[in-house]
C-alpha positions, 0 to 999 in steps of 0.5 A: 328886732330884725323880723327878716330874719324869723320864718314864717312860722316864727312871725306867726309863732311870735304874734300868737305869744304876744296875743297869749301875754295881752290876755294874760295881762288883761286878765290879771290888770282887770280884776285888780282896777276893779277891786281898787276902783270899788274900794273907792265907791259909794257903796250904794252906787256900787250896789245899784249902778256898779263901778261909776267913774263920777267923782261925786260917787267916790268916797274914802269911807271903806278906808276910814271904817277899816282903821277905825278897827283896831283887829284889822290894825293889830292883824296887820302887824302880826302878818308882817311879823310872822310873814318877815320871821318865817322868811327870814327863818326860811331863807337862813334853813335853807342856805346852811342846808343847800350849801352842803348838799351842793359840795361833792365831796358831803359823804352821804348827799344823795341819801339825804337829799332823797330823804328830803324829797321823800317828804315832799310827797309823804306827809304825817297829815293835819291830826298827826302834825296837830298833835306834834304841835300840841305836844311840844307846847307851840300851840296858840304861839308864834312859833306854831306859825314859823317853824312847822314849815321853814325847812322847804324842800323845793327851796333847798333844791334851787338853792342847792342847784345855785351853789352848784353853779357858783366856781368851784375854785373860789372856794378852793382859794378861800381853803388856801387862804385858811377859811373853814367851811363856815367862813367860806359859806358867809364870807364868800358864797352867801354874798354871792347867793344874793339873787336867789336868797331875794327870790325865796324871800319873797317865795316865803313871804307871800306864801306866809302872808297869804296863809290863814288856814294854820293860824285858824288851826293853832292860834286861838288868841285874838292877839294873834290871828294874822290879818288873813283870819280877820279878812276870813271874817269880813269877807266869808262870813260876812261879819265886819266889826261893830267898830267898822259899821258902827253900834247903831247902823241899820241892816241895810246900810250895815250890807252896803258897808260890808261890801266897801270894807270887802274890797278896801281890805283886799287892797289893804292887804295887798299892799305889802307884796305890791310895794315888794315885788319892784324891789326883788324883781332884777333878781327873778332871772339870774336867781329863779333861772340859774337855780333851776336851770344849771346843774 
């Protein structure tokens, strides 16, 4: 970077942002070596000295007490079973419903896309949506946790956005060939759409993955609760299994256990999004920035 050319408000405008950023990593990066480093720790260390980077202070005991309970394992899959059906659900919504809304030519777009937004900010409510639930006979299903919320607003909006920045004459070339509109949106805008569809993927899946309250609401099967309501459990409540702890372990240790099992489930827990994110990252600025800039 040639700083020649910047003022000197520039340099100084360009030293106070990289100051911001280093905070801004600081603050992120140092929470999360903590909770890794302490998942790590003997618990006794940890309660009495705090973090120690002596490897004799460090055990693997929280990982092997959080597998040895089958609630953790069975809430395991069912988060990424509901995490990838939502988003899968969510993104297939929304691209049949943007790719419409994005063509001039929709009679009627703009009251349906302001009927939409209007439910952005008017909802029925927790009773009203329980009831609805209730009464179509999702309730304690899967289903109760896909569906109520595939259809995004903000995301048809981005997507809508997207496809009105995609060439109008590929479309129009696609027609002349003899594609019908359901040909032209999975043969030639879909593959086209892939940045954005990656990035409401990952939108769907860590919104989902990170959700607990509907499944406390809807499911009452332990069969089903996500993994989010069996880390509820373990670090609200403060109650691991007896699968966890063990059937004879003494209150004091049980404690000690219970906070190594705190920090070794959020690392569990995190693991999916971690190994994602590297993967959609290359698609965050042509996906997010063109979807929400053009048009």
């Amino acid at each position: 970077m040639n700083m020649e050319m910047y003022s000197q408000f520039d340099k100084r405008m360009l030293w106070v942002n990289r100051i911001i950023v280093c905070f801004l990593v600081l603050i992120t990066v140092v929470p999360l070596a903590y909770v890794v480093i302490a998942s790590f720790m003997d618990p006794t260390t940890l309660l009495n000295k705090g973090i120690s980077f002596n490897p004799a202070d460090w055990t693997v005991q929280g990982y092997k007490r959080v597998f040895a309970d089958s609630a953790i394992i069975r809430g395991f899959i069912n988060s990424l079973l509901y995490s990838f059906s939502f988003s899968l659900l969510t993104v297939f919504i929304t691209m049949i419903t943007a790719y419409p809304l994005s063509r001039p030519d929709l009679y009627g777009r703009g009251a349906i896309m302001s009927f939409f937004v209007i439910t952005m900010f008017v909802g029925g409510g927790l009773i009203p949506t329980y009831l609805l639930i209730r009464d179509l006979g999702m309730l304690d299903t899967i289903w109760a946790i896909i569906l109520p919320g595939a259809l995004n607003v903000w995301n048809i909006i981005i997507a809508r956005t997207y496809f009105s920045g995609l060439p109008r004459e590929l479309s129009e070339a696609a027609t002349i060939d003899g594609a019908n509109e359901i040909q032209i949106l999975f043969k030639v805008m879909l593959p086209l759409a892939k940045p954005i569809m990656f990035v409401l993927f990952l939108y769907a899946f860590v919104g989902q993955w990170n959700s607990y309250f509907d499944a406390m609401i809807y499911l009452k099967s332990p069969d089903l609760q996500p993994l989010q309501l069996v880390l509820r459990n373990i670090l609200i409540q403060n109650q691991p299994s007896q699968d966890m702890v063990g059937a004879n372990t003494a209150m004091a240790e049980m404690k000690q256990l219970a906070e190594l099992i705190k920090y070794s489930t959020i690392v569990i827990s995190s693991l999916p999004l971690i190994v994602m994110y590297p993967f959609f990252q290359k698609y965050f600025d042509k996906g997010v920035l063109v979807g929400s800039i053009k048009g």
